[in-house]
Predicted model as a PDB file, atoms N, CA, C, CB and O in Angstrom, pLDDT in the B-factor column:
MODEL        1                                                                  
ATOM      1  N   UNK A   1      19.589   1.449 -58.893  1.00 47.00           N  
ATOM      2  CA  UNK A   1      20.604   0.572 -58.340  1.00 47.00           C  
ATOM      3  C   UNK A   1      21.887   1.367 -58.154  1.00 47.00           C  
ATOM      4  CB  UNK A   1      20.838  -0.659 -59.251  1.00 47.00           C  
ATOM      5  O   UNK A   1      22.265   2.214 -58.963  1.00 47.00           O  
ATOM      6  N   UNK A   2      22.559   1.030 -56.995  1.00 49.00           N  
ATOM      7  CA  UNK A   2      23.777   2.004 -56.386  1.00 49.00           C  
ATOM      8  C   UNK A   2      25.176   1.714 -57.600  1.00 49.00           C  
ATOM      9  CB  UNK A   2      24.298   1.356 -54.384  1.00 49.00           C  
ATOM     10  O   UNK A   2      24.958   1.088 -58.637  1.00 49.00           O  
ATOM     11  N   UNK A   3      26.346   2.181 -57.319  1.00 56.00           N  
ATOM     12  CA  UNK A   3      27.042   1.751 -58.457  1.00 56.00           C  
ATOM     13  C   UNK A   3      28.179   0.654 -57.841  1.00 56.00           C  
ATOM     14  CB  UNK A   3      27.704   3.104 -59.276  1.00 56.00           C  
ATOM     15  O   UNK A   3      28.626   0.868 -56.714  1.00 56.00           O  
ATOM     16  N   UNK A   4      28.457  -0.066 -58.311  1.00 54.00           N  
ATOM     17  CA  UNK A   4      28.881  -1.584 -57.987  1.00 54.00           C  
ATOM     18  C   UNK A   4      30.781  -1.474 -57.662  1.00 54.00           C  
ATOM     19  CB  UNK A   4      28.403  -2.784 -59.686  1.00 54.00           C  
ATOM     20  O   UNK A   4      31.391  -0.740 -58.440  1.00 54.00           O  
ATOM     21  N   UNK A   5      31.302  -1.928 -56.962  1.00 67.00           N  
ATOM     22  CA  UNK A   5      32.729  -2.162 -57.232  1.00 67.00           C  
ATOM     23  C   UNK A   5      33.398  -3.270 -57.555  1.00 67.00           C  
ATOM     24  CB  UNK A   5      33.309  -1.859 -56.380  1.00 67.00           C  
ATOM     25  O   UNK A   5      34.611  -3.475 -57.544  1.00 67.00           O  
ATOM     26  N   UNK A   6      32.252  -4.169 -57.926  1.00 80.00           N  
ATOM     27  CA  UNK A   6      32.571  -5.445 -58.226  1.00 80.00           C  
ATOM     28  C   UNK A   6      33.189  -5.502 -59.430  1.00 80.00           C  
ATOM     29  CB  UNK A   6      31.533  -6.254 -58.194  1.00 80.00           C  
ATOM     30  O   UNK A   6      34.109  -6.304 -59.592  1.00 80.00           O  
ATOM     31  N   UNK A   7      32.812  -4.738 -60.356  1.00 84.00           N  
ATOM     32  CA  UNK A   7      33.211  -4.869 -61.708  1.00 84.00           C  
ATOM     33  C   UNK A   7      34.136  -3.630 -61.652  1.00 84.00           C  
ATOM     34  CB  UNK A   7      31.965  -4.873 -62.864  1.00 84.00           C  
ATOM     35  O   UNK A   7      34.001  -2.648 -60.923  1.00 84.00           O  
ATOM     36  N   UNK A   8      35.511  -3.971 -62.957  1.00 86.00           N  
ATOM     37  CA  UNK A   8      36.197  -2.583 -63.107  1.00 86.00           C  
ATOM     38  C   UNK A   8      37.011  -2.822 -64.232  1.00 86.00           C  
ATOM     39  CB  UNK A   8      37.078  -2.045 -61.830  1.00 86.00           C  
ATOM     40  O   UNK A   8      37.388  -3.986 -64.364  1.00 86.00           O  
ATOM     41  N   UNK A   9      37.419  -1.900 -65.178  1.00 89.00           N  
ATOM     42  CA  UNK A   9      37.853  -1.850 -66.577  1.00 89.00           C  
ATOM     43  C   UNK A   9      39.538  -1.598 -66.114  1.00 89.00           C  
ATOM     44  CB  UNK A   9      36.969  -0.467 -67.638  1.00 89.00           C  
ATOM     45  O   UNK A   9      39.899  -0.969 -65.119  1.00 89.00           O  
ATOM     46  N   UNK A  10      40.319  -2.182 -66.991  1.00 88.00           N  
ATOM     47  CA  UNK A  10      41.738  -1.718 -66.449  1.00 88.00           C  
ATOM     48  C   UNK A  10      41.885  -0.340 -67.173  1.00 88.00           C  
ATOM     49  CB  UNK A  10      43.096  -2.844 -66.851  1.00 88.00           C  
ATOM     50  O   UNK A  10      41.591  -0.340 -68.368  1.00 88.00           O  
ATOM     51  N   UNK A  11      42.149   0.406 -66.815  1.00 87.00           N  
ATOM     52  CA  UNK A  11      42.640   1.818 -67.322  1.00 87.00           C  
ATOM     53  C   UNK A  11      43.200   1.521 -68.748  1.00 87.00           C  
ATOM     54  CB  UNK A  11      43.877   2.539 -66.294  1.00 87.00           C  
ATOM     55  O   UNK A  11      43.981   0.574 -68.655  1.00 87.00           O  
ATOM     56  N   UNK A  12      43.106   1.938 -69.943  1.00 87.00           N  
ATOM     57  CA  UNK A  12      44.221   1.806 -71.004  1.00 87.00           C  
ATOM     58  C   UNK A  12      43.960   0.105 -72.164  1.00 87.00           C  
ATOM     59  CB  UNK A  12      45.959   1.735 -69.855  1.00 87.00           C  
ATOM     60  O   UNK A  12      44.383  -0.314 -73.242  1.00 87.00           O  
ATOM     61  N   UNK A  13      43.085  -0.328 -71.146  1.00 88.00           N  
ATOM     62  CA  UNK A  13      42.234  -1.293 -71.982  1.00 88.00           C  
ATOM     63  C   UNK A  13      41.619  -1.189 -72.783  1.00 88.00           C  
ATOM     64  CB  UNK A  13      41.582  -1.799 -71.626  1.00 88.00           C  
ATOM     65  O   UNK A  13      40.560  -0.650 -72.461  1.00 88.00           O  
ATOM     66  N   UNK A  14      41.721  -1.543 -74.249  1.00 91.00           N  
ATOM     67  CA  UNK A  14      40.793  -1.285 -75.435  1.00 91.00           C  
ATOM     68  C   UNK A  14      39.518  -2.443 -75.085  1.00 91.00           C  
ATOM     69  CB  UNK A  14      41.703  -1.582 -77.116  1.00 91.00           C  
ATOM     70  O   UNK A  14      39.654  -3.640 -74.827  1.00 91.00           O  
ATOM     71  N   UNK A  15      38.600  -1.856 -75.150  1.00 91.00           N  
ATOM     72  CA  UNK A  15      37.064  -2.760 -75.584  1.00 91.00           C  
ATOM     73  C   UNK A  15      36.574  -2.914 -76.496  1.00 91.00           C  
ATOM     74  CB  UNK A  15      36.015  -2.498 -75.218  1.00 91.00           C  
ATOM     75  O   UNK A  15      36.518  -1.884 -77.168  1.00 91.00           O  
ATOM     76  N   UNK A  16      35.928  -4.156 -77.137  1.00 94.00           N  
ATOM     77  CA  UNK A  16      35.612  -4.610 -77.770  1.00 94.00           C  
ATOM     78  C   UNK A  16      34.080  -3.137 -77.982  1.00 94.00           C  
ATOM     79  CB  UNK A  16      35.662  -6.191 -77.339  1.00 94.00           C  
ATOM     80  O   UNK A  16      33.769  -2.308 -77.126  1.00 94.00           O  
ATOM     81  N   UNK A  17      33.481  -3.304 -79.325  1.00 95.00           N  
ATOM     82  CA  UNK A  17      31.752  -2.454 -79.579  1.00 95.00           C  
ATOM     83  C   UNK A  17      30.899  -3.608 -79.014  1.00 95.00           C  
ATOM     84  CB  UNK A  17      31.121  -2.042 -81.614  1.00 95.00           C  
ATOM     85  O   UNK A  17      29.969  -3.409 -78.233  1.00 95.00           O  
ATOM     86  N   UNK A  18      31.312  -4.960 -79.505  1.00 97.00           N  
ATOM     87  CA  UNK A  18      29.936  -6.100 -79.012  1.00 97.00           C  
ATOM     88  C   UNK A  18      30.425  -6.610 -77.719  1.00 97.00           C  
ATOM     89  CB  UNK A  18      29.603  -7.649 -80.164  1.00 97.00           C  
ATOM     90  O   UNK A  18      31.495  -7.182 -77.511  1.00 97.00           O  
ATOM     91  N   UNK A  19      29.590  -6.352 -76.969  1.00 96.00           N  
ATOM     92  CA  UNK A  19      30.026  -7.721 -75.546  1.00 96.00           C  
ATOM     93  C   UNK A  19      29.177  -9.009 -75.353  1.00 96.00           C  
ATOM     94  CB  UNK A  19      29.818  -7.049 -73.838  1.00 96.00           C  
ATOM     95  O   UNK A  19      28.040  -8.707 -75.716  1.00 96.00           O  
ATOM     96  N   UNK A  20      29.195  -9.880 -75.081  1.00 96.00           N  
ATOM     97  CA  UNK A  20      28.432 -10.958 -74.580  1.00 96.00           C  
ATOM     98  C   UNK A  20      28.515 -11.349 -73.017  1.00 96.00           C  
ATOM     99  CB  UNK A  20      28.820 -12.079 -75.366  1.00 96.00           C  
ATOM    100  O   UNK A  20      29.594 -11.867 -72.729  1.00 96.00           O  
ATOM    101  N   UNK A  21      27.509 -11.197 -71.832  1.00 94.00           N  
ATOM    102  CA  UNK A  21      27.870 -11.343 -70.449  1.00 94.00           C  
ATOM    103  C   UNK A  21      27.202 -12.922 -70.522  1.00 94.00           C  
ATOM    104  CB  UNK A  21      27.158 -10.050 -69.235  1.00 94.00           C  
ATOM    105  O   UNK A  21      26.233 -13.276 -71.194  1.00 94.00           O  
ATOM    106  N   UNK A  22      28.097 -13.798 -69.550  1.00 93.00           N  
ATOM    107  CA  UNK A  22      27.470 -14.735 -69.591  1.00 93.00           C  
ATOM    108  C   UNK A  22      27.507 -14.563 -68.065  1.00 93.00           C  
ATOM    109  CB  UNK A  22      27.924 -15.917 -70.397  1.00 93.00           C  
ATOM    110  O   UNK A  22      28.140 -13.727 -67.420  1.00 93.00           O  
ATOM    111  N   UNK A  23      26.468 -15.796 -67.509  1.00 90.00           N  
ATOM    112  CA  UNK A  23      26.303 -15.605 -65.769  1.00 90.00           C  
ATOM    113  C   UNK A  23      25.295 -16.857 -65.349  1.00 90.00           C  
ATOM    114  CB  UNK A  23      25.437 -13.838 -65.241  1.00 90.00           C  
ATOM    115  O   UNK A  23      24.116 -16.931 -65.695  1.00 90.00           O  
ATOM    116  N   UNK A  24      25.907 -17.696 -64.640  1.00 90.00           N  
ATOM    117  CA  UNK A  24      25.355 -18.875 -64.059  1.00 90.00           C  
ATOM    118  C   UNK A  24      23.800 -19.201 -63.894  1.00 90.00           C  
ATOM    119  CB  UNK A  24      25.885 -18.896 -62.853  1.00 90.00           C  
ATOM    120  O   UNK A  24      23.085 -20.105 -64.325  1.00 90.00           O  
ATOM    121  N   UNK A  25      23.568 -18.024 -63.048  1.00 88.00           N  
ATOM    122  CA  UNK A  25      22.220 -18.152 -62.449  1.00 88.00           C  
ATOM    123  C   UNK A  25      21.622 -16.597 -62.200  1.00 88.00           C  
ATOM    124  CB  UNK A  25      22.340 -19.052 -60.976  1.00 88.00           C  
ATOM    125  O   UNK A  25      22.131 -15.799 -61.414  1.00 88.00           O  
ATOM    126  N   UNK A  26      20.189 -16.274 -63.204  1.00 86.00           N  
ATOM    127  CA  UNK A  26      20.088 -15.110 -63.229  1.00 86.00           C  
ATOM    128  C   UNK A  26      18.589 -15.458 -62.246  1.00 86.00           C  
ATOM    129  CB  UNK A  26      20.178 -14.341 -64.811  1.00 86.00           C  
ATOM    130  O   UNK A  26      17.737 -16.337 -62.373  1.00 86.00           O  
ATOM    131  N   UNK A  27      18.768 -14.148 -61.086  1.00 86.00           N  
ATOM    132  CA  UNK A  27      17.677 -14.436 -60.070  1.00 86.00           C  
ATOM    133  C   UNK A  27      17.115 -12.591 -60.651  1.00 86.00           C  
ATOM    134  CB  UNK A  27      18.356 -14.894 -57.912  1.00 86.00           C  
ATOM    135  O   UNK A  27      16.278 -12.359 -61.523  1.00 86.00           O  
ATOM    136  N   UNK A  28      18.004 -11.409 -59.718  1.00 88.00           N  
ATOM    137  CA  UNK A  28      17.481 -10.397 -59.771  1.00 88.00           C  
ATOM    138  C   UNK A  28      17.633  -9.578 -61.059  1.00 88.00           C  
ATOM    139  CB  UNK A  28      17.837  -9.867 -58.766  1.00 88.00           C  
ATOM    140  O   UNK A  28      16.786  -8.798 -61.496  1.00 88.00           O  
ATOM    141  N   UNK A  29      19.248  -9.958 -61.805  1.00 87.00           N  
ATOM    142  CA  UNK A  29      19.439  -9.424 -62.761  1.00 87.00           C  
ATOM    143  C   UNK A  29      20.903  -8.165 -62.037  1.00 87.00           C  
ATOM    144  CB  UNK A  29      17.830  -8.905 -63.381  1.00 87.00           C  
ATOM    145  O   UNK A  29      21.737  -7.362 -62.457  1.00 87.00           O  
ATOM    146  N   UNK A  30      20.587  -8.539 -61.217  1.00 89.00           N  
ATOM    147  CA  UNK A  30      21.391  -7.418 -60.646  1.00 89.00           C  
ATOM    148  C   UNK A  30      23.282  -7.534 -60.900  1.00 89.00           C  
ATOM    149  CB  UNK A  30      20.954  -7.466 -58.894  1.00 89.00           C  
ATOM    150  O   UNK A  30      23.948  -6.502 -60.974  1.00 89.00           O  
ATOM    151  N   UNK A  31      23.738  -8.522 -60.976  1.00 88.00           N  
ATOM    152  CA  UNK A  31      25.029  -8.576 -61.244  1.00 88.00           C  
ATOM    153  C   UNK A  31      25.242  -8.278 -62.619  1.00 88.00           C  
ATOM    154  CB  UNK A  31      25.559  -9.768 -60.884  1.00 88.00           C  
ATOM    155  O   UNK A  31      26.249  -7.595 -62.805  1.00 88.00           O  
ATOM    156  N   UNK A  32      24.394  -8.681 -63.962  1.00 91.00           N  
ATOM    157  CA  UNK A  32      24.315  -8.454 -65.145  1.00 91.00           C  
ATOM    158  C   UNK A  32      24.298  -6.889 -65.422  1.00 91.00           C  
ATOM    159  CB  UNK A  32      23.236  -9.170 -65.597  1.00 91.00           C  
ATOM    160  O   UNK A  32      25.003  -6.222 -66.179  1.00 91.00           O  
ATOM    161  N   UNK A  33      23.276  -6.516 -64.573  1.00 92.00           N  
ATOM    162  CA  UNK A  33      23.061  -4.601 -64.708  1.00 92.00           C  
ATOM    163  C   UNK A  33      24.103  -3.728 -64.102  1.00 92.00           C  
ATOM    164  CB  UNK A  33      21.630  -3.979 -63.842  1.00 92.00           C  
ATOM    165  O   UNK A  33      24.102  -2.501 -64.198  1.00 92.00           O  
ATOM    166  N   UNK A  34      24.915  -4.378 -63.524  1.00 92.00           N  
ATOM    167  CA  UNK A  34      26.186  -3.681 -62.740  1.00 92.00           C  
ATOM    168  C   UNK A  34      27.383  -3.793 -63.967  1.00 92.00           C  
ATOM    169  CB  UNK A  34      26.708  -4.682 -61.062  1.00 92.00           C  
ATOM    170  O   UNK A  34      28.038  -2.873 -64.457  1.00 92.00           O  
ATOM    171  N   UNK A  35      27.426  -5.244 -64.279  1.00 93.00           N  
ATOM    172  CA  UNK A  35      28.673  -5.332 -65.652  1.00 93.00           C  
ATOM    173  C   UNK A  35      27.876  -4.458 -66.680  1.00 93.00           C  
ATOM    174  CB  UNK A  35      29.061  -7.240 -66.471  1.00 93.00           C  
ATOM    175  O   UNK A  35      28.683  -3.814 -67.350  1.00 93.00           O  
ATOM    176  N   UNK A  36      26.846  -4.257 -66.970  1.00 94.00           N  
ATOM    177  CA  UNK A  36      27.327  -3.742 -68.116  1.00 94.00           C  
ATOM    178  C   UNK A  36      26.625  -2.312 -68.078  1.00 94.00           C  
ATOM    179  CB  UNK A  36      27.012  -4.680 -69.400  1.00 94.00           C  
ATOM    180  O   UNK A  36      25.812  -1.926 -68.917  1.00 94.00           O  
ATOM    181  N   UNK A  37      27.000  -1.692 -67.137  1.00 93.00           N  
ATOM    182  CA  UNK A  37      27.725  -0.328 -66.771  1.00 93.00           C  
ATOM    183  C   UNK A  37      28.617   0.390 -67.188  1.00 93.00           C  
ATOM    184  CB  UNK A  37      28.139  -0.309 -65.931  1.00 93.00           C  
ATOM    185  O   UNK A  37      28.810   1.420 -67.834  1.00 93.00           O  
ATOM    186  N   UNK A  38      29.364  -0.783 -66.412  1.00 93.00           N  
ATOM    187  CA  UNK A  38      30.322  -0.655 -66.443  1.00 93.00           C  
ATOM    188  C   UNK A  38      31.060  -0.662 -68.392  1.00 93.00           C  
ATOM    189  CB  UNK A  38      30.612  -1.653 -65.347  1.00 93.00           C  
ATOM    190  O   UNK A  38      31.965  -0.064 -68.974  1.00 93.00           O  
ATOM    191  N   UNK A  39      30.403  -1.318 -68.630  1.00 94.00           N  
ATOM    192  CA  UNK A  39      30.976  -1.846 -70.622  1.00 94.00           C  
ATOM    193  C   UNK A  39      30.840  -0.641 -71.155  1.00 94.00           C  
ATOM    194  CB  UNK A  39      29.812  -3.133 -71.827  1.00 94.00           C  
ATOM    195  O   UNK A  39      31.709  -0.023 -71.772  1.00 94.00           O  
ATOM    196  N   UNK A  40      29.491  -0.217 -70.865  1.00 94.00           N  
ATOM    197  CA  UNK A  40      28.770   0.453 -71.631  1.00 94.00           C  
ATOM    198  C   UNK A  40      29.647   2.147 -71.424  1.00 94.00           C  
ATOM    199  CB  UNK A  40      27.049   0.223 -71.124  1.00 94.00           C  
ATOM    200  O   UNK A  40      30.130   2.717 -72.402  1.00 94.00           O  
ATOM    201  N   UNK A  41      29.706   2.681 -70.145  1.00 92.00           N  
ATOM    202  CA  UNK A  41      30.934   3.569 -69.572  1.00 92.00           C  
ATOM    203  C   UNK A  41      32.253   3.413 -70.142  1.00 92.00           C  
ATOM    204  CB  UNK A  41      31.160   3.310 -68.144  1.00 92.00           C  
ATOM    205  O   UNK A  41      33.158   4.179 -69.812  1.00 92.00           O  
ATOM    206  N   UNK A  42      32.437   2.430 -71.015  1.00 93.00           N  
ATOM    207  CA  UNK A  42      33.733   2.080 -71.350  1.00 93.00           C  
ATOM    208  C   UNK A  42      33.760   2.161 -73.215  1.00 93.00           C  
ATOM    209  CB  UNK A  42      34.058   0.434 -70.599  1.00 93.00           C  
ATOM    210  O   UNK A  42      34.612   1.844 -74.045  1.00 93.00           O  
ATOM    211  N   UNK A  43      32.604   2.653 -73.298  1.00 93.00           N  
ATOM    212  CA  UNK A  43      32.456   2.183 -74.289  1.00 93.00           C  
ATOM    213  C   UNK A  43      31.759   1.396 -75.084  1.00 93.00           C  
ATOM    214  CB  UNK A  43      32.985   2.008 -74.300  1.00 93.00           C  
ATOM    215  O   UNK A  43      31.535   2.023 -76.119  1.00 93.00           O  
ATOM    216  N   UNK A  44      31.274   0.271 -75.126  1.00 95.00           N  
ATOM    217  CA  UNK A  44      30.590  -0.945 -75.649  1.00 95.00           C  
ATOM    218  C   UNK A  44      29.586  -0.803 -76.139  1.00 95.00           C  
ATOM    219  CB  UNK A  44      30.355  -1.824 -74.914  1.00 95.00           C  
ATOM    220  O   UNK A  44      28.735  -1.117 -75.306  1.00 95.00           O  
ATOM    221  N   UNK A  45      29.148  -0.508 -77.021  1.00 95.00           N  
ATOM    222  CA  UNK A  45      27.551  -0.163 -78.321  1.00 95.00           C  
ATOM    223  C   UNK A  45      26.770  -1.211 -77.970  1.00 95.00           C  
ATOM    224  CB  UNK A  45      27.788  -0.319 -80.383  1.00 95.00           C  
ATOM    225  O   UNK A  45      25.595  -0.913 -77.755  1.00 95.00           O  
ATOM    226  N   UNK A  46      27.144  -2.636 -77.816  1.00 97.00           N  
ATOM    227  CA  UNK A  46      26.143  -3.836 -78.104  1.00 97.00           C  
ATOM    228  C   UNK A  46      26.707  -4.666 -76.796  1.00 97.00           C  
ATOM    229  CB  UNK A  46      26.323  -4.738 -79.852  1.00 97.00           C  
ATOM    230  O   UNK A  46      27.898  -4.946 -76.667  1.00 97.00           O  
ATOM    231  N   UNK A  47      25.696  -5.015 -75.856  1.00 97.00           N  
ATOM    232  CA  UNK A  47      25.811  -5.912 -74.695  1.00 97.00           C  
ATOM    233  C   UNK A  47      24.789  -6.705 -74.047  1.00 97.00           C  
ATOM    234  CB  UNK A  47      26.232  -5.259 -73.798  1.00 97.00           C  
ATOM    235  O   UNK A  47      24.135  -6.507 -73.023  1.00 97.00           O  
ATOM    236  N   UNK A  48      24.811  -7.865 -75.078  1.00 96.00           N  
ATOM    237  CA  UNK A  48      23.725  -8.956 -74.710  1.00 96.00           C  
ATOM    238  C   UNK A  48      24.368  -9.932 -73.738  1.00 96.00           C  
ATOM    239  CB  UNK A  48      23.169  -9.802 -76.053  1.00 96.00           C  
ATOM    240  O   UNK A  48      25.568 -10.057 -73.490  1.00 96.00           O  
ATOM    241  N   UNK A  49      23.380 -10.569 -73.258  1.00 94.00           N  
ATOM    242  CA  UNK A  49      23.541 -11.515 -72.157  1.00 94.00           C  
ATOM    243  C   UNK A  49      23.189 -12.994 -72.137  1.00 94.00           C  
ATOM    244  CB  UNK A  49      22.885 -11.024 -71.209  1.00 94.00           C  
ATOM    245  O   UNK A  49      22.098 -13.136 -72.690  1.00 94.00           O  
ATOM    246  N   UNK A  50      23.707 -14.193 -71.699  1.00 94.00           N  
ATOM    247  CA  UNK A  50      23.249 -15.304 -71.580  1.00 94.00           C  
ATOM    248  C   UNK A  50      23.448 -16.263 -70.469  1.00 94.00           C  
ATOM    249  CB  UNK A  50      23.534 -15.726 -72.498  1.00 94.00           C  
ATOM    250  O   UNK A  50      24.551 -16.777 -70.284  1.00 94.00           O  
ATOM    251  N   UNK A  51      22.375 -16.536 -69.687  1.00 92.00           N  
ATOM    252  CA  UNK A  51      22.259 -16.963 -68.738  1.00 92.00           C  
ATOM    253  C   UNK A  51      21.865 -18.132 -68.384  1.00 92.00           C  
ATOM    254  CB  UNK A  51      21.848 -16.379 -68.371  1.00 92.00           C  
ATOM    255  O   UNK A  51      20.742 -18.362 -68.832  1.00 92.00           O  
ATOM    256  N   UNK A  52      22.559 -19.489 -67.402  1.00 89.00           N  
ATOM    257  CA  UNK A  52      22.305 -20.948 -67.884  1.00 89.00           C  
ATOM    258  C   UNK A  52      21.124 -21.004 -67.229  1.00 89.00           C  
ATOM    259  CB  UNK A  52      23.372 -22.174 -67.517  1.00 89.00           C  
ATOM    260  O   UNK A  52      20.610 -21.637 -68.151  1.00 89.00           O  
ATOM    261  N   UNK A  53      19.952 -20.869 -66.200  1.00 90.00           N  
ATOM    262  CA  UNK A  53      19.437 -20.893 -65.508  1.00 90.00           C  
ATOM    263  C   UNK A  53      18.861 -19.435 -65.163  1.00 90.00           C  
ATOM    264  CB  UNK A  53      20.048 -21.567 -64.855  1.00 90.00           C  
ATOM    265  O   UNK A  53      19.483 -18.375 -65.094  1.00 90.00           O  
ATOM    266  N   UNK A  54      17.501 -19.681 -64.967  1.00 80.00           N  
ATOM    267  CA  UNK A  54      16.909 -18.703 -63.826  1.00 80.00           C  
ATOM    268  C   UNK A  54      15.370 -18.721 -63.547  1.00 80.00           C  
ATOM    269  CB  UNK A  54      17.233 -17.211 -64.212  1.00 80.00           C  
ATOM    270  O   UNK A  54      14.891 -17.987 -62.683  1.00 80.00           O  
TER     271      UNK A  54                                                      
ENDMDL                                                                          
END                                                                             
C-alpha cells in the first residue's frame, strides 16, 4: 500500500506508547493501515483498533 497523506503527526507532538484507532466502517482496512503508520513512525509500541461495523 502507497503512503497516505491523509494522516499526519504535528511536528513536536509527544505520543502516547498505546493508541486505540477507532473507525466507523471497516471494508478494506485500508484507512486503519495508513493511521497507524503513521503512529507507529511516530513512535507508538501498541496500536489496536475498533471498528463499529464491517
Amino acid at each position: 500500500m502507497g503512503k497516505s497523506k491523509s494522516f499526519s503527526i504535528k511536528k513536536g507532538l509527544k505520543v502516547p506508547t498505546k493508541v486505540i484507532l477507532i473507525d466507523d466502517i471497516y471494508t478494506t482496512g485500508t484507512t486503519l493501515y495508513h493511521a497507524s503508520q503513521i503512529l507507529k513512525e511516530a513512535g507508538v509500541h501498541e496500536i489496536r483498533s475498533f471498528s463499529l461495523c464491517r
